[in-house]
LUMDRENZA-595936 format. One line per 8 residues: number of its first residue (from 1); for each residue x, y, z of C-alpha. Coordinates in pm, whole numbers, padded with zeros to 5 digits. Layout:
# LUMDRENZA-595936
NUM	X/Y/Z  ... $
This chain:
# LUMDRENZA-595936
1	-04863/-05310/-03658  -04574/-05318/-03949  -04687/-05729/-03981  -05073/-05634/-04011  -04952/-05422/-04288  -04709/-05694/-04400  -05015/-05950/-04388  -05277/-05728/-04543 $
9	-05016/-05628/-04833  -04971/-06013/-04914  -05363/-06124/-04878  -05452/-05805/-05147  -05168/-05923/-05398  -05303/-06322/-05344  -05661/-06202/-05393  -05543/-05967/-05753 $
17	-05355/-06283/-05833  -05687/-06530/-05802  -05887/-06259/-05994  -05645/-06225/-06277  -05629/-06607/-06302  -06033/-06605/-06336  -06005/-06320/-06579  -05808/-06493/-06795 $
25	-05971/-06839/-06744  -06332/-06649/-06885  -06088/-06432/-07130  -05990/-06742/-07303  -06388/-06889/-07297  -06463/-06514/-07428  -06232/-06490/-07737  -06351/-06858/-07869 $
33	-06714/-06718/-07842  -06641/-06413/-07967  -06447/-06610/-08234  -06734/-06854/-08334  -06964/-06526/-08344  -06748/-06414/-08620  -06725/-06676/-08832  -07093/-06754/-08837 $
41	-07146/-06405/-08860  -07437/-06315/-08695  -07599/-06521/-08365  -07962/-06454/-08340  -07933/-06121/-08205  -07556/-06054/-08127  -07451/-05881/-08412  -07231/-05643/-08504 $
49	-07083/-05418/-08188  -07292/-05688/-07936  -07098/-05977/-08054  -06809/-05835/-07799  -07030/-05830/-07498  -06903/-06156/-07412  -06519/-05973/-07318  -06709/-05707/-07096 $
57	-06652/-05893/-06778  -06318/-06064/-06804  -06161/-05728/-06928  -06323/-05560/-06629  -06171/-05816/-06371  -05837/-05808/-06574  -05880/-05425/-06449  -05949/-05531/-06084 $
65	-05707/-05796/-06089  -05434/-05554/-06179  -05525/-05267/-05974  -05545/-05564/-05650  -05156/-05630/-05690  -05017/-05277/-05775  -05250/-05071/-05587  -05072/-05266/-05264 $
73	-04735/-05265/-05379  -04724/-04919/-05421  -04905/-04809/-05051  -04840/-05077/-04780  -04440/-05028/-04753  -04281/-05359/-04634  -04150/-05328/-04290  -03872/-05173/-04181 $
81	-03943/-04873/-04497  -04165/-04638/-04246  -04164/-04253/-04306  -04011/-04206/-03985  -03693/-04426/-04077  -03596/-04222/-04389  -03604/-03938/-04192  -03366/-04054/-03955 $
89	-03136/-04253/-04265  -03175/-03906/-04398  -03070/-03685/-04070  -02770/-03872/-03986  -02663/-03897/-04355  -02640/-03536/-04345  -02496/-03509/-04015  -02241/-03731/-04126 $
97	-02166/-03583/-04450  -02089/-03239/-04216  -02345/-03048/-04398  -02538/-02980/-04106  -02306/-02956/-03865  -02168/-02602/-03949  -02461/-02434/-04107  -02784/-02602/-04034 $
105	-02956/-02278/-04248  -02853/-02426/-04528  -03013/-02776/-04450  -03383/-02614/-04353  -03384/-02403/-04646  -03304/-02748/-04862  -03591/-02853/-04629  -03841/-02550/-04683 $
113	-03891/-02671/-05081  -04001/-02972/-05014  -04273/-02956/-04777  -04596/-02885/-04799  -04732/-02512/-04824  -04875/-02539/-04402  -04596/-02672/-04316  -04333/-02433/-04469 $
121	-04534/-02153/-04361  -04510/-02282/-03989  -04106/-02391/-04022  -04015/-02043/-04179  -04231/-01849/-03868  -04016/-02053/-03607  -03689/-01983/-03809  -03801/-01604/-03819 $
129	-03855/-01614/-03450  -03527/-01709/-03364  -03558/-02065/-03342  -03785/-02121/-03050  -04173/-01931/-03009  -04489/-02059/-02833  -04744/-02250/-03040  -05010/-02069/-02941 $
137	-04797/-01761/-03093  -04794/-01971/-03412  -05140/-02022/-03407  -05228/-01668/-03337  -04968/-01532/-03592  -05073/-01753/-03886  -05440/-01790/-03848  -05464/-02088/-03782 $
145	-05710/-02336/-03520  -05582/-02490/-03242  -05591/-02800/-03372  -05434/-02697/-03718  -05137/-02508/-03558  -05099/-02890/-03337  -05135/-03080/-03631  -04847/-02900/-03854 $
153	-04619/-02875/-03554  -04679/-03283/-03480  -04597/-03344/-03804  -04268/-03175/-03803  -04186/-03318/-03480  -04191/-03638/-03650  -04018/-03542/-03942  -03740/-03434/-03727 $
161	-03710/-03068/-03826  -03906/-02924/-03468  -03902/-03067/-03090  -04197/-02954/-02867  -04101/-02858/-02493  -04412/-02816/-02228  -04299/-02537/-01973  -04569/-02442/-01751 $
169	-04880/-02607/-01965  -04770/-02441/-02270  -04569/-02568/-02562  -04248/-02421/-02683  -04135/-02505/-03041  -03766/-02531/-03132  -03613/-02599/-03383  -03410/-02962/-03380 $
177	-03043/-02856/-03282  -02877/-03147/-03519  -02537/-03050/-03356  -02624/-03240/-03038  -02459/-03554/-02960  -02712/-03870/-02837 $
């Protein structure tokens, strides 16, 4: 999947690039007319504010153009740059600066500002629990679906911060013990 992205990122900055080269190709035709305009003054009927019709569309593909290349660049991440791996970089960073190895309150509280409001809500009712609680408890505790209360606990699974055990057809959330050795 990372070189679909890899390919679709490259074909959406080729196709801004084409479109910016048109733009200014019909730019430069634009300004002489708009230039030729102004020095005879008035063209039949394109005077005054009409005489700049003629830079309506290049400007407006100079805005496509522009938007093709950055708008790529800044969301399809080149491989290897996934969510998931600056997580990890960012776990065993830690883990190897010893600042989760002794106290691993003080990491998820570091943790608790940054995420979102659901998702804090969820981490700080498993750290209240002790550290381990059914997610149907979470669900039932915090109002939330069945689907929500999934949804929030997936996504800290992949962040790192919660694992999810099935005993017995039910899930048990824990907290990631980041004092284990792989």
């Amino acid at each position: 999947m990372s070189n679909e992205r890899s390919l679709l990122r490259n074909v959406l900055i080729i196709i801004g690039i084409i479109i910016l080269g048109v733009s200014a190709y019909l730019l430069y035709g634009a300004i002489i007319m708009v230039n030729y305009m102004a020095y005879y003054h008035c063209m039949g009927m394109m005077c005054g504010m009409m005489m700049y019709y003629p830079l309506f569309l290049p400007v407006a593909l100079l805005t496509v153009g522009v938007m093709m290349i950055i708008t790529p660049i800044i969301l399809i991440k080149p491989d290897g740059f996934s969510q998931g791996l600056s997580y990890e970089i960012g776990q065993r960073d830690a883990v190897e600066s010893g600042s989760m190895t002794g106290n691993s309150d003080d990491y998820y509280g570091r943790v608790l500002k940054l995420l979102p409001k659901a998702e804090r809500e969820v981490l700080e009712y498993v750290i209240r629990s002790g550290g381990e609680i059914f997610q149907y408890q979470i669900m039932r505790d915090l109002g939330l679906s069945k689907v929500q209360a999934w949804r929030i606990v997936h996504r800290l699974e992949e962040k790192g911060l919660l694992e999810v055990v099935k005993v017995k057809g039910r899930n048990i959330v824990r907290l990631k013990d980041f004092n284990k050795t792989n």
